[in-house]
N, C-alpha and C positions, 0 to 999 in steps of 0.2 A: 504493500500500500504506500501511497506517496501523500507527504503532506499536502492539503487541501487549504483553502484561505480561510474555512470554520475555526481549523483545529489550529490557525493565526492569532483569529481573534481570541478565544478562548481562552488561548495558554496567555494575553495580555492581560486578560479582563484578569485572572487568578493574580496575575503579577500585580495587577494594579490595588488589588482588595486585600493582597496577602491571607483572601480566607475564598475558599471553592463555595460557600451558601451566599456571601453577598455578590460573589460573581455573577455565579448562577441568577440571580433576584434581578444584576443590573443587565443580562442578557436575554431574562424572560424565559429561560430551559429550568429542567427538572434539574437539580443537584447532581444525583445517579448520572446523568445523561452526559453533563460538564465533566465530571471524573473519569468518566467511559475516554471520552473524546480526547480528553488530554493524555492518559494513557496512552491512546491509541497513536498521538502525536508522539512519544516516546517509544514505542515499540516502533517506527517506523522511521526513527532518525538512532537508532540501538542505543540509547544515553539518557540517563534521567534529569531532565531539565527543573524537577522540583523537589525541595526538600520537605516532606511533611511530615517530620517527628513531633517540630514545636507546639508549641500554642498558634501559631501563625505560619503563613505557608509561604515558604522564600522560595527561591532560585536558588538553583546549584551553581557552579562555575559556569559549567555547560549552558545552564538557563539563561545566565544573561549576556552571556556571548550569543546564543541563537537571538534572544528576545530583540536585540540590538537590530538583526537581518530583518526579522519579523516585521519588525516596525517600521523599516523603511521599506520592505517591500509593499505594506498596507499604503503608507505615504504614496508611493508613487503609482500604486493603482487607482487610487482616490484622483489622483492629480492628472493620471491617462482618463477617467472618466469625466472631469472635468473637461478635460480638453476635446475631446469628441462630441459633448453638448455647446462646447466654445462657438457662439456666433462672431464671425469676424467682422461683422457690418453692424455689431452691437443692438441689435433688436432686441437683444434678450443674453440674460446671464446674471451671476450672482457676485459679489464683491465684498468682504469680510476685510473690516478695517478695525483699528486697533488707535487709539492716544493716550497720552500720560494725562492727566487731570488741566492742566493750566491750557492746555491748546484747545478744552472743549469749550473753553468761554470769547474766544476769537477767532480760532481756524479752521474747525471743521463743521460749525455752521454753515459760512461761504462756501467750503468748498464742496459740500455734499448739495448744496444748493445748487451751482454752476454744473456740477455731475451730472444732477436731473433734471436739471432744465436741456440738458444735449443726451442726455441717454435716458430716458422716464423707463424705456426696457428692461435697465440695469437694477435688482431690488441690492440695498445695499446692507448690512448689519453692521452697524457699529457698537464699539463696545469703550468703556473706558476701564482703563486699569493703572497697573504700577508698570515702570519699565524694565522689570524683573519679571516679570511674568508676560507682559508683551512678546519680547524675546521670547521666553520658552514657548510661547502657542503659536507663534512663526513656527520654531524648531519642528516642533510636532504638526505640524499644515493644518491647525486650528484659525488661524487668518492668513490672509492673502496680503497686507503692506499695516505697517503700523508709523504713527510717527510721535518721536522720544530725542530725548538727547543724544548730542554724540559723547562717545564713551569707549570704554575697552567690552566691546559686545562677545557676547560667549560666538565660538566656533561656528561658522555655518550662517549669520546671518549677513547681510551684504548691507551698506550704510550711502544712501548719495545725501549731502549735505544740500540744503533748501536754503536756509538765510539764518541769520544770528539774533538770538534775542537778547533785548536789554531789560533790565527791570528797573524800578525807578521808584520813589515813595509819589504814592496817588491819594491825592486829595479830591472829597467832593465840595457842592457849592456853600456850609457852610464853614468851613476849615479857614482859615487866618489867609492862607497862600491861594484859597481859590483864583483861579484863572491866571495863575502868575507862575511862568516857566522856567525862573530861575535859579540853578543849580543851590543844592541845600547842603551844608560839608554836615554828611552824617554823624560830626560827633553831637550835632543841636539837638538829634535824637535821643540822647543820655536822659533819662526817667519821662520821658513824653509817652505821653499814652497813644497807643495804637492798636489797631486789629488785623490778624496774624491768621494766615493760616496755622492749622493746627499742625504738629509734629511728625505727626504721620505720611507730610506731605514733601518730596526731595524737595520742594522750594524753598520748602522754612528751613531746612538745614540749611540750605546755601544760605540763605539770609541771614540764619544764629550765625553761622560762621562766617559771615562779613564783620558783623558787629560786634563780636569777639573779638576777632583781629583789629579791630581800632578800638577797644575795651569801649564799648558802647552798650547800655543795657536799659534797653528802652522797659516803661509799662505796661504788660498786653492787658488788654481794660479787657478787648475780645479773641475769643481765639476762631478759628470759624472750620470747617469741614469741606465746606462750596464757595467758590469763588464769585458763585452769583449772590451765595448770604453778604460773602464778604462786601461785595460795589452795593448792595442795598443798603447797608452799615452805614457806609462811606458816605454813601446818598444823602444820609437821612441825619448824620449826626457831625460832628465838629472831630471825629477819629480819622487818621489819615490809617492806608494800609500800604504796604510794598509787593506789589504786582508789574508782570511784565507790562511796561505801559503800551504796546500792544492793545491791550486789552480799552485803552479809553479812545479810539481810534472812531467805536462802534457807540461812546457813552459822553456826548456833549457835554454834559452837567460831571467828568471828571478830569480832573487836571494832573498830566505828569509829569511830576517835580525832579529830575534828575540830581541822584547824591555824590557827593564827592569825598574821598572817593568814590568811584563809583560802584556798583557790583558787580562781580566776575562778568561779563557776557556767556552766554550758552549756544552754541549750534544746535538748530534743531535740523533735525534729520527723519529720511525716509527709511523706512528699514524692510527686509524684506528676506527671503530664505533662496541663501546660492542657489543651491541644487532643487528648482522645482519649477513647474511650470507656468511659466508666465500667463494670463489669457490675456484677452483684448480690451477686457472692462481694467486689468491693471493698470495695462501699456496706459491704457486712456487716464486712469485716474492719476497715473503717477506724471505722466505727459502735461495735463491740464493742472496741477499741483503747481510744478513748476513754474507754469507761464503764471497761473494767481500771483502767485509772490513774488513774482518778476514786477507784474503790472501793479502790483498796489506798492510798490515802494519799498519793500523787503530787501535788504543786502545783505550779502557772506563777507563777515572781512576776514 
């Protein structure tokens, strides 16, 4: 008997659960039936790919040396069927996109906007995450282009650099500085109250650790989760917040105050999985990507 693409999934699903009953649960088979099957995968590669003495069910050596092949043979079957529904005149197709948190409050409104307004064929999913896990579900052909920072990205993803962002402290229109553009030497930030994204989030690092470095340690009156809590704050109250000033591009009634020093700048970037098949709805999204940022004033220094 030769292995089969069931006796693929199956031996991943046990890998993934380390237990054969939540496997079995998340593939919908009898328990019996899962146990049969994976056997059967090992009687027909002569090596046992799992260890079940434990409390929990691991891989052998053997197991996650195959698991490895497994996985990418699924990948690029997934990615051959993709590509045989692939219309190249974009009538139709699907598009799995991916951003770190800060770009969903000014980049990928527009751009999924301009998408479907030239491809309404194209359904799109978008998803927000960490750029920690971005990366891994590239790895694993859970999305198709994500965009995050540049960085030392794990193995296997490919990075085209878009434009550089700055961040700036942002005031709204009841704040001392409203409507006034001139640069602020962040030590005037020392016990000023502000509202912050909360800790959770790679900006606010970047930000403690500007402020650090010129021993600067502001008040956080708010701390906030969403960037849209945060510009409502802003809005409404006399709290300035440090955000890419990007962001008040789209928000009249905010004003971006640039500090001096200033803060690191960032690249942001496209990212995307070497080895896998491109479609047409990509080409297009990452194609039409590029010119946005071009035409709205966007630079890479």
């Amino acid at each position: 008997m030769k292995p089969e693409l069931r006796h693929l999934r199956y031996l991943l699903a046990v890998a993934e659960h380390a237990n054969f009953t939540r496997a079995a649960e998340d593939l919908r088979i009898a328990q019996p039936t899962l146990s049969q099957q994976v056997k059967q995968l090992e009687k027909a590669l002569g090596v046992q790919l799992l260890d079940r003495t434990g409390r929990t069910v691991r891989l052998t050596d053997a197991g996650a040396a195959y698991v490895h092949y497994a996985r990418r043979a699924l990948q690029d079957l997934a990615a051959g069927e993709r590509a045989v529904l692939d219309v190249q005149d974009l009538s139709r197709g699907h598009l799995r996109l991916a951003v770190t948190p800060t770009f969903t409050a000014y980049l990928i409104g527009p751009l999924v906007a301009g998408f479907y307004e030239s491809h309404p064929g194209i359904t799109l999913d978008v998803r927000e995450m960490t750029q920690d896990r971005l990366e891994a579900d590239l790895l694993d052909d859970r999305l198709d282009l994500g965009f995050a920072f540049r960085a030392t990205h794990l193995a296997g993803i490919a990075s085209t650099p878009l434009f550089t962002e700055t961040l700036s402290l942002v005031v709204g229109p009841h704040h001392p500085r409203a409507g006034q553009g001139a640069p602020l030497p962040v030590a005037e930030l020392h016990e000023r109250h502000l509202a912050l994204l909360s800790e959770d989030f790679a900006t606010r690092r970047h930000i403690d650790e500007h402020f650090a470095a010129h021993h600067v340690r502001p008040r956080i009156a708010v701390e906030a989760n969403s960037i849209n809590a945060l510009t409502e704050i802003v809005t409404r109250t006399p709290l300035a917040t440090v955000l890419p000033d990007a962001i008040t591009r789209d928000h009249a009634h905010l004003t971006p105050v640039p500090l001096t020093p200033p803060l690191p700048s960032r690249t942001v970037t496209l990212l995307r999985r070497e080895s896998t098949y491109r479609s047409a709805a990509t080409h297009a999204f990452a194609e039409q990507a590029t010119q946005w940022v071009r035409s709205h004033g966007f630079t890479l220094d």
